[in-house]
C-alpha positions as CSV (number, residue, x, y, z in Angstrom):
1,X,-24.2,-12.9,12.1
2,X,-23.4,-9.9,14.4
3,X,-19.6,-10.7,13.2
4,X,-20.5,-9.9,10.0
5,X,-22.7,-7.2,10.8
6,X,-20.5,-5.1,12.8
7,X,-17.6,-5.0,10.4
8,X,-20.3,-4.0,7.8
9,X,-21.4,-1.2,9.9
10,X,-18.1,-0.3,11.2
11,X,-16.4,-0.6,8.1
12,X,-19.0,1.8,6.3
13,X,-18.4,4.4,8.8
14,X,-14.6,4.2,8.0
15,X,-14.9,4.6,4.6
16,X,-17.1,7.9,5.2
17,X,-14.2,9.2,6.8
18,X,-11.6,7.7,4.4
19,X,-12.7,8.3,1.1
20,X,-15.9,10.6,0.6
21,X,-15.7,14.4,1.8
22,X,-18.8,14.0,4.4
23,X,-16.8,14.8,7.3
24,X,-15.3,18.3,6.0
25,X,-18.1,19.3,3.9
26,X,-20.8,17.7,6.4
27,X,-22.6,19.2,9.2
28,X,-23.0,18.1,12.3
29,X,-25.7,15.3,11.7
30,X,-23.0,13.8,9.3
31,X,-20.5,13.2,12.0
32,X,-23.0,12.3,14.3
33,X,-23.2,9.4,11.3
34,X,-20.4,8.7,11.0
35,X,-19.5,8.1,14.5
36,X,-23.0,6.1,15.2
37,X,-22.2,3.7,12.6
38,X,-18.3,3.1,13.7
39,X,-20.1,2.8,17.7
40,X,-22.4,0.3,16.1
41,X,-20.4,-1.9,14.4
42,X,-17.7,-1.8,17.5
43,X,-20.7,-2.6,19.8
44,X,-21.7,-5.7,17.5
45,X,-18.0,-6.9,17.2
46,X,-17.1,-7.4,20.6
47,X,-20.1,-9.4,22.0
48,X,-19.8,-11.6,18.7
49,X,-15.4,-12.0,19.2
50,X,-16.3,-12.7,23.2
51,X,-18.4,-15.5,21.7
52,X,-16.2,-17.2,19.8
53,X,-13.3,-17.1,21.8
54,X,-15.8,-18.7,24.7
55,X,-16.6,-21.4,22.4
56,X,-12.9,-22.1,21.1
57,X,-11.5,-22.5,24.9
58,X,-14.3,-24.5,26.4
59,X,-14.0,-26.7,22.9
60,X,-10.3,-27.2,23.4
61,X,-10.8,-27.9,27.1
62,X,-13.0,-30.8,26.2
63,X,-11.2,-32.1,24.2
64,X,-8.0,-31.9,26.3
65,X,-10.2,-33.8,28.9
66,X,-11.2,-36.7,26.8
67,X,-7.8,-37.1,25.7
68,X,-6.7,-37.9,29.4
């Protein structure tokens, strides 16, 4: 769920930048925006990517051990 949340969030923020005109014709409270939702959604990717790669390695080292 954070996964999917964090590209959500990051992904919004990048197309903010990408295709609207908030961060020339913005203030600063718009790039404050902009750059809270790309922190967010990096901050709920890399807890959620440390996850799975915890769970793939400790599933493939069981079943490397049952298979000797």
């Amino acid at each position: 769920m954070s996964l999917i949340l964090g590209f959500i969030t990051g992904g919004y923020g990048l197309y903010l930048i990408l295709f609207t005109s908030y961060l020339d014709e913005g203030g600063l409270y718009e790039i404050f925006l902009i750059v809270g939702l790309i922190t967010v959604g990096v901050f709920l990717l890399v807890p959620a990517k440390i996850y799975i790669i915890i769970q793939l390695t400790t599933r493939e080292h069981n079943r490397r051990k049952n298979n000797h």
